[in-house]
C-alpha positions in Angstrom: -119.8 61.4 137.6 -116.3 60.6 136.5 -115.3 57.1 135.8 -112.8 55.8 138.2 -109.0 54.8 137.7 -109.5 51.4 137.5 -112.5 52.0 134.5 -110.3 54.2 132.5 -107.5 51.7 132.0 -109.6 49.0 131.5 -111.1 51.2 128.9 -107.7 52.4 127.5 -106.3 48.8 127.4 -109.5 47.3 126.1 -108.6 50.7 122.8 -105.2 49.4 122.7 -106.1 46.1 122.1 -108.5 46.4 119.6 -105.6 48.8 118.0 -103.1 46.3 118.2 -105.3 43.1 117.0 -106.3 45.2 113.9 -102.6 45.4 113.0 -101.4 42.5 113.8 -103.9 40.5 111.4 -102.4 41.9 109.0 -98.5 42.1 109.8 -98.6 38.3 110.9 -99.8 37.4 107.6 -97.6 39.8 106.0 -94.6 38.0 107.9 -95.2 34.7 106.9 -95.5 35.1 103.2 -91.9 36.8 103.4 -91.0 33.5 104.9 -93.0 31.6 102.5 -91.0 31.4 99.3 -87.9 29.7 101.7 -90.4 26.9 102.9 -91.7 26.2 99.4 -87.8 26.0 98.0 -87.3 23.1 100.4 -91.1 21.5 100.0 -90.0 21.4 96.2 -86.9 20.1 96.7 -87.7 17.5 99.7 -89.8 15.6 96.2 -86.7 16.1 93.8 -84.1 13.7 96.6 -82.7 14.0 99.7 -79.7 15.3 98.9 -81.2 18.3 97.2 -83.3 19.0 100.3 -80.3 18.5 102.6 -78.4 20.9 100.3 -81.4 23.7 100.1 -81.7 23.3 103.4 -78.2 23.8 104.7 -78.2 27.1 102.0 -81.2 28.9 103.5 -80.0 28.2 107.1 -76.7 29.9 105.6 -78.7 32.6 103.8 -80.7 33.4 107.2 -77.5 33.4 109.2 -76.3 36.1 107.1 -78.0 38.0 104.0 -81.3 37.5 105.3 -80.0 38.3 109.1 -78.1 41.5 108.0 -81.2 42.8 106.2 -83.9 41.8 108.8 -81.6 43.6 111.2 -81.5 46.6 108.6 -85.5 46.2 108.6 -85.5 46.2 112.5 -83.8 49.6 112.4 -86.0 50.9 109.8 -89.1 49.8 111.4 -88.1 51.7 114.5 -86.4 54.8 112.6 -89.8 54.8 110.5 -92.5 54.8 112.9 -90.7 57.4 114.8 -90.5 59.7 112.6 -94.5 58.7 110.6 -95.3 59.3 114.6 -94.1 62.6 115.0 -94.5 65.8 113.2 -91.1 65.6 111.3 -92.3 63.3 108.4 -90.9 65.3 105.5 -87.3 64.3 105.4 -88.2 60.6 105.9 -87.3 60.2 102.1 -83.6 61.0 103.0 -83.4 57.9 105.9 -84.8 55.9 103.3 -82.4 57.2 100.6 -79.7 56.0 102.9 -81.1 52.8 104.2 -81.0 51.6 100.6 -77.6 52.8 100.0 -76.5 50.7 102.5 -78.5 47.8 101.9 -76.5 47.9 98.8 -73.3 47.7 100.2 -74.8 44.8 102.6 -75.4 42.6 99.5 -71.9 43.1 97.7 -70.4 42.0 101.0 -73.0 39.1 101.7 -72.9 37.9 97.9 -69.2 38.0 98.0 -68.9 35.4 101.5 -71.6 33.5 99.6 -69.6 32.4 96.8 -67.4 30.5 98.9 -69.9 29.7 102.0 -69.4 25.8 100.0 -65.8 25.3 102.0 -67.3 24.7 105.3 -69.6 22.3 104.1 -67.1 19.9 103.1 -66.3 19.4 106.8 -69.7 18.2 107.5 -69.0 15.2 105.7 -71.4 15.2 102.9 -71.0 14.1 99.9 -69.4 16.2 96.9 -73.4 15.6 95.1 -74.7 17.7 97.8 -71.7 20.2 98.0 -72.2 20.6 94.2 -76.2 21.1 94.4 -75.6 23.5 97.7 -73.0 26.0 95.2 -75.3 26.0 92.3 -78.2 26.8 94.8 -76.0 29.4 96.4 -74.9 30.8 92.9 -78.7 31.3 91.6 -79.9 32.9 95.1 -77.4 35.1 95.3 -79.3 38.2 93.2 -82.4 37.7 95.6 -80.1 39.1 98.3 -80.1 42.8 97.3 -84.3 42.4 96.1 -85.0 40.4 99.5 -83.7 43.6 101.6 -85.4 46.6 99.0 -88.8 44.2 99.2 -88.2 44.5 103.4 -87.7 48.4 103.3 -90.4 49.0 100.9 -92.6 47.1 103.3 -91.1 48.6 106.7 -92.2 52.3 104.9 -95.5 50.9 104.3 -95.9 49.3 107.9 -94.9 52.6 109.5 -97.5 54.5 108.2 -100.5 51.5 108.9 -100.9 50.5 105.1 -100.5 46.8 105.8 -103.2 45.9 103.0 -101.1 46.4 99.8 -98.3 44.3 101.3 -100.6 41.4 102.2 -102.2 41.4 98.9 -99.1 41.8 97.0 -97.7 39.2 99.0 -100.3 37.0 98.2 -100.1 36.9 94.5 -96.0 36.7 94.7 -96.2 33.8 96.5 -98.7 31.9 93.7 -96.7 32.8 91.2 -93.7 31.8 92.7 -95.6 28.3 92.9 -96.3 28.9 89.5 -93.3 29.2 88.3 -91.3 27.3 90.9 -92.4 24.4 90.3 -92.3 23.7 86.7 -88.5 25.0 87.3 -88.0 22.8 89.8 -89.8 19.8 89.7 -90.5 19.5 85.8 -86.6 19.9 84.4 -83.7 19.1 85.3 -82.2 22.3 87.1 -82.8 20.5 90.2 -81.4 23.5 93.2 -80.4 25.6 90.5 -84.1 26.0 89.3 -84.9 26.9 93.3 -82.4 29.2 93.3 -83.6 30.9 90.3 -87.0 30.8 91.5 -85.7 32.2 94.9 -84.0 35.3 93.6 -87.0 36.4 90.9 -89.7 35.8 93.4 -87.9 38.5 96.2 -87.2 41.0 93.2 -90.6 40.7 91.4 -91.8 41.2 94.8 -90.2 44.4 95.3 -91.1 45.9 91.9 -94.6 45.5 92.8 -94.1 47.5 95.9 -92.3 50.2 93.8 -95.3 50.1 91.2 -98.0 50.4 94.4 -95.8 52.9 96.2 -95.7 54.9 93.1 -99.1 54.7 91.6 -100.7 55.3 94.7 -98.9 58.7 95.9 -98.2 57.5 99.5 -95.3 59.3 99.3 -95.8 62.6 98.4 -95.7 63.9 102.5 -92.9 62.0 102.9 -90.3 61.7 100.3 -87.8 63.7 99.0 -85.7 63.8 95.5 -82.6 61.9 95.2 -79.1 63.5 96.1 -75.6 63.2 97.3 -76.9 64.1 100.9 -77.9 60.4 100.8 -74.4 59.5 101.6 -74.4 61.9 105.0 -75.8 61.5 108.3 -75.0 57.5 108.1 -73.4 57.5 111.7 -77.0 57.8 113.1 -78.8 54.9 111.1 -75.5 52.6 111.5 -75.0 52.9 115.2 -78.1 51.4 115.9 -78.6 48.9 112.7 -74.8 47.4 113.0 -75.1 46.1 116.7 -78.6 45.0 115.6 -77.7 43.6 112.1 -74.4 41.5 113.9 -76.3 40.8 116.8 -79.0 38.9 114.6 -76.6 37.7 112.1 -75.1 35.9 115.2 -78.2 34.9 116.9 -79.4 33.2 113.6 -76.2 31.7 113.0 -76.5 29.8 116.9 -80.2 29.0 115.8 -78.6 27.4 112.6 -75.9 26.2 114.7 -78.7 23.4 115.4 -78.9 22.3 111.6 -74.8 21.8 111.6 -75.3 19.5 114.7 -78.0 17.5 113.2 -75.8 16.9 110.1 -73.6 15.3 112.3 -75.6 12.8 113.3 -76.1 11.8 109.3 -78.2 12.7 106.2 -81.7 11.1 107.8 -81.4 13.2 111.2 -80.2 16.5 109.0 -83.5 15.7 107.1 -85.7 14.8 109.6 -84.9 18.6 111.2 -85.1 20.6 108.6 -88.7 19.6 108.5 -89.1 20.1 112.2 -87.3 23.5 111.6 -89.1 24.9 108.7 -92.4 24.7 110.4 -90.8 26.0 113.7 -89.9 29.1 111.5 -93.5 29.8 110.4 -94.5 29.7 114.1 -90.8 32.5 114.6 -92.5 34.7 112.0 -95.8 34.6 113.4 -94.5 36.3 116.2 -91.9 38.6 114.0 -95.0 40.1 112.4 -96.8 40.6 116.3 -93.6 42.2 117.1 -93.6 44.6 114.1 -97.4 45.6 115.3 -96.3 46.6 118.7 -93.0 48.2 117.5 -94.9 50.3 114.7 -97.4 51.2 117.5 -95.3 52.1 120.4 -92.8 54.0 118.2 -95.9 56.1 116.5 -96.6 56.8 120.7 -93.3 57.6 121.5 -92.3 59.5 118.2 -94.8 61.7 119.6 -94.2 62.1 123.5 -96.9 60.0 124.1 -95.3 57.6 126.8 -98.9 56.7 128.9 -100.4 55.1 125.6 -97.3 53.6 124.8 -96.8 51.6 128.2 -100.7 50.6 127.7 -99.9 49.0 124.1 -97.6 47.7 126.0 -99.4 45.9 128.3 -102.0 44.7 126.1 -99.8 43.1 123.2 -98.7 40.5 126.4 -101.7 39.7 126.4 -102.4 39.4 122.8 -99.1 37.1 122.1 -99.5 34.9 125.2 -103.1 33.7 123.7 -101.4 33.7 120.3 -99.4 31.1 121.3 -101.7 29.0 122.7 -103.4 28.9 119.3 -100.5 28.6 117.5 -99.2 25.5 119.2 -102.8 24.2 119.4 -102.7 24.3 115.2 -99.3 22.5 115.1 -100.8 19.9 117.2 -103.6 19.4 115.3 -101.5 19.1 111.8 -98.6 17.1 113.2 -100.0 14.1 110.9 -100.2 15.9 107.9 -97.6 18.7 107.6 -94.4 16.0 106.7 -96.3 15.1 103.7 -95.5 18.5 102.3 -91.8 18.0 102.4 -91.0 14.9 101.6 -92.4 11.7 100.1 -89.8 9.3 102.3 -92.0 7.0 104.6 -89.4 6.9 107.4 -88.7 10.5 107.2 -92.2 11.7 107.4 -92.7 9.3 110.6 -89.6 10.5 112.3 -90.7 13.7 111.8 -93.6 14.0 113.5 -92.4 13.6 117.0 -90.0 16.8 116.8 -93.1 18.1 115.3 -94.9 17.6 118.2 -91.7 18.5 120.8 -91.8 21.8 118.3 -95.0 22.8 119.3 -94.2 22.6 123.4 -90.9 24.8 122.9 -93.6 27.7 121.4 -95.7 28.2 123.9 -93.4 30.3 125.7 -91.6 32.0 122.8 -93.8 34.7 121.9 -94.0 35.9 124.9 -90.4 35.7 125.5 -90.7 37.6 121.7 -93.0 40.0 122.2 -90.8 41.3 125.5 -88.3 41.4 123.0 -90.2 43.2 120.9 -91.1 46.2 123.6 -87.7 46.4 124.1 -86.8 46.6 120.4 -89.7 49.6 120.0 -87.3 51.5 122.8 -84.0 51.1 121.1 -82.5 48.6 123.3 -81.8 46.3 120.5 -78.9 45.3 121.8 -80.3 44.2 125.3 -82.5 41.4 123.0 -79.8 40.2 120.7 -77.2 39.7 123.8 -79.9 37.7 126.1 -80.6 35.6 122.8 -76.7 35.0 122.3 -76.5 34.2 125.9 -79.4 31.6 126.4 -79.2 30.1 123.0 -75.2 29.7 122.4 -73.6 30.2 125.5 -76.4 27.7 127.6 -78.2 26.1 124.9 -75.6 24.7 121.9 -73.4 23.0 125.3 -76.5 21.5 126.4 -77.8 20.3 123.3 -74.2 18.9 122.2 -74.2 16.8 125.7 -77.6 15.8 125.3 -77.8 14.8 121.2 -74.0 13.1 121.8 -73.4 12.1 125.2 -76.6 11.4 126.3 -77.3 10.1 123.0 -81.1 11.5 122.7 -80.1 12.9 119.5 -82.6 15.4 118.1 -84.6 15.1 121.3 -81.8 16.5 123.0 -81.9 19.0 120.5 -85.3 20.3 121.4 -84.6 19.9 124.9 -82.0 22.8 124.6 -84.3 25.2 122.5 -86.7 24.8 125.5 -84.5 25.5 128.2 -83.6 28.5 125.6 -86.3 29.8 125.1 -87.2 29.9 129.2 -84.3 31.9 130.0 -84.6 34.2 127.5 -88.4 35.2 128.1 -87.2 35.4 131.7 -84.4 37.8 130.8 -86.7 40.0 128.7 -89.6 40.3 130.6 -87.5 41.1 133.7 -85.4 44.1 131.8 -89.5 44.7 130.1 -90.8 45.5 133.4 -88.4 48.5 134.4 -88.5 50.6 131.6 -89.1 54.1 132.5 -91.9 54.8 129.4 -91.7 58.8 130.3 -87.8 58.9 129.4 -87.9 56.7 126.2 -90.8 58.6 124.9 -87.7 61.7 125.1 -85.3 59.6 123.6 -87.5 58.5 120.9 -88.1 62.1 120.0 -84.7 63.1 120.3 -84.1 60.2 118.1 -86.4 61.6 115.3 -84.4 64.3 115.2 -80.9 63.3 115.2 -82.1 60.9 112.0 -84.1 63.3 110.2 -82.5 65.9 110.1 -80.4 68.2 108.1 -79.7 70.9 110.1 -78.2 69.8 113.1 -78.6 73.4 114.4 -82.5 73.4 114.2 -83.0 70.3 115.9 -81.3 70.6 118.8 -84.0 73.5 119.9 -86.5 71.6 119.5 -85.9 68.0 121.6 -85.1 70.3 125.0 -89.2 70.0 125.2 -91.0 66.8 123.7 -94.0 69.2 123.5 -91.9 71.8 121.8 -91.5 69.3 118.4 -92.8 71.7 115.3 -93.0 71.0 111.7 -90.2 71.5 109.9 -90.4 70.9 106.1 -88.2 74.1 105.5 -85.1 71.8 106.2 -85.7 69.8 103.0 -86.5 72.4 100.9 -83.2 73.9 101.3 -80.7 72.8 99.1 -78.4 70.8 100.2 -74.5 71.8 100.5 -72.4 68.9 98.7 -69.5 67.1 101.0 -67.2 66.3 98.4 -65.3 64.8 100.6 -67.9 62.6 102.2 -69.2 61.6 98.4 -65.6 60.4 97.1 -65.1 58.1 100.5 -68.4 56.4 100.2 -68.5 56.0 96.4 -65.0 55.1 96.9 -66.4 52.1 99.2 -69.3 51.4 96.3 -66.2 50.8 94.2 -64.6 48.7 96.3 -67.5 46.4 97.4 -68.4 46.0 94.0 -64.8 45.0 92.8 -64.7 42.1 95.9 -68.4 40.7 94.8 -67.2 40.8 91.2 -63.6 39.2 91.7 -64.7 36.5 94.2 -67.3 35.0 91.6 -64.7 35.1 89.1 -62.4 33.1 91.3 -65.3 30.6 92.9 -66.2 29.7 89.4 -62.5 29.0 88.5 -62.2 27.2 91.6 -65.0 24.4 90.4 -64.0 24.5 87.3 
């Protein structure tokens, strides 16, 4: 007797979810020690004073709104461009996407570490005091090499994700994050570098990191199916990676920045609310990543589905990480709850601000309840490409909707960071809303095509062969042969990109030599 409909999807869902949990407890933890070393920079500094919390703070917010937002948007594309390719049979010439990725990641960090040097202007119209301007540029100064090791650390680990060894990067993660306790610390806390000593410990915590990645990557021969040697055809095929990571990367760069938007509003209202935020913030963010790393488990497993044409399992994972996420919140903001008493003793050892702070603590925990599953919607979309879709319903409910409101609220209404919170919540609603509406008619049978078309299109050397092969999503065939060819040279293509190497180098170079004029 054959089981009936009903039985077979509960059966396939119940698969999918066991699939799912399995790597999501180990991307989730994953996520949040990526997100770790930023928290501890301002728990070290919230004991030095105030003012070199306020000014650590206000640099990470700027570091997320752009270095970190640029390469997490990079990471996105990665994670997508990865899995679909580790899902299909096309896995050889994976080497050359991540050839280019890191290429490009390079060129990211010149651009970002160039802004960065003068990212101190603005902060001078906030109103604080030329202490905290000074700590916020020697902060800025010192963090600026962990830019370029943050974003290697994050494709090293998207390479990993893709092919399910989540392990290494927990463990690894693991012992980065006690030493950089180890080491942050004394640096910190123990002299008298002050923010210069978090930088420091910012930007050799990311890098050491992602040597240890290299070192597992390479000892262990993970790989060998998948990597190819280094060459000038590196520098070709970029269109295919860009078109989808530069509307991601600017879309998240100015997602973040409305997010952050929220710090700049605070510091309006003076040094004690800016403080009494950042607190509220940081542990909102460790909530953000929880769902981040859920995300990256459903993208890895619905572009291994999709990679290879398989859209009826992919619409199931589907299904089931809702589930997951929406009891993953419930737990989440149960935890927050529960610590509300005790988690402002880690960031400060002001009386008033730990007091203050537990309120927005607790208003903090509300606003989540709804956000991962507004995330993981987001994330579903993400796993089909429509990065875009995510990043302009974020824009719209968090800047267009939610900065106006919070404004009236925190300064005509004058609830002040109550009104804040308000805003994220209404936020947060509309965007779940928007996702889970554009979620529900996706049409899984023609982004399973897509995705394989994809695979091609990014893999690929020869655009001649591929296009064969994506008229049928059953036709898709092994095709190591392309990378063993050698490669012809495009002279032309390697003088324009090493001529922008040259370039972005020159601008990182000249605009520390004129910052550091500038102070002195």
């Amino acid at each position: 007797m054959e089981p009936r409909l009903g039985d077979k999807f509960l059966s396939g869902l119940w698969k999918e979810s066991k699939a799912i949990l399995k790597l999501m407890i180990l991307t989730v933890p994953t996520q949040l020690l990526v997100a770790l070393p930023c928290s501890l920079c301002i728990m070290f500094d919230g004991h030095v004073s105030v003012t070199a919390l306020d000014a650590v703070g206000i640099g990470l917010a700027y570091i997320y709104s752009t270095a970190f937002s640029t390469s997490i948007g990079l990471g996105i594309t990665c994670e997508v461009l990865f899995s679909q390719a580790h899902g299909s049979t096309k896995r050889s010439s994976l080497g050359l996407v991540i050839q280019r990725c890191l290429v490009i990641s390079f060129l990211l960090f010149l651009l970002n570490g160039a802004v960065a040097t003068h990212s101190y202007i603005p902060i001078k119209f906030l109103g604080k005091s030329d202490q905290t301007v000074e700590e916020y540029y020697h902060f800025m100064l010192a963090a600026i090499p962990g830019f370029w090791g943050f974003s290697i650390m994050l494709i090293e680990m998207k390479y990993l994700q893709c092919q399910k060894i989540v392990k290494p990067c927990v463990v690894i993660g693991i012992i980065v994050n006690i030493l950089h306790v180890m080491f942050g610390i004394p640096i910190t806390l123990w002299t008298s570098l002050g923010s210069i000593g978090t930088g420091l410990s910012f930007s050799l915590t990311y890098w050491l990191w992602a040597i240890l990645l290299f070192v597992y990557i390479k000892l262990s021969k993970v790989y060998v199916e998948t990597w190819v040697p280094w060459s000038t055809e590196c520098f070709n095929y970029w269109w295919p990676i860009l078109k989808i990571a530069i509307p991601n990367a600017f879309m998240l760069a100015l997602e973040f920045s409305l997010f952050q938007a929220f710090i700049f509003l605070s510091a309006m209202l003076g040094s004690y609310y800016l403080s009494v935020y950042l607190i509220a913030a940081n542990i909102s963010e460790f909530t953000f990543n929880m769902y981040l790393g859920s995300s990256s488990a459903v993208i890895i497993q619905i572009g291994n589905y999709l990679g290879n044409g398989d859209y009826k399992n992919a619409k199931l994972t589907a299904q089931a990480s809702v589930f997951l996420v929406a009891c993953q919140s419930v737990v989440d903001s149960c935890i927050i709850l529960a610590l509300c008493y005790v988690l402002p003793f880690l960031y400060s050892n002001d009386n008033l601000i730990i007091r203050e702070s537990r309120p927005q603590i607790i208003l903090m925990a509300i606003v989540h309840l709804l956000t991962g599953v507004g995330y993981i919607y987001g994330g579903l979309l993400k796993a089909c490409s429509k990065l875009q879709f995510v990043m302009i319903a974020r824009i719209v409910c968090c800047g267009i909707i939610g900065l106006p409101v919070a404004y009236c609220l925190m300064f005509l209404a004058k609830l002040n960071l109550y009104g804040a919170l308000i805003a994220l919540k209404i936020s947060f609603v509309l965007q779940c809303i928007f996702t889970s509406v554009r979620a529900h008619f996706l049409n899984w049978k023609q982004e399973a095509y897509l995705a394989v078309e994809q695979v091609h299109k990014t893999t690929s050397i020869d655009k001649d062969h591929y296009e064969d092969l994506v008229e049928d999503v059953n036709s898709v065939k092994e095709s190591t042969n392309l990378v063993s060819k050698p490669p012809n040279i495009n002279w032309k293509t390697l003088l324009q990109k090493g001529f922008f190497i040259v370039l972005f180098t020159a601008v990182f170079i000249g605009s520390i030599y004129i910052s550091v004029l500038d102070r002195v």
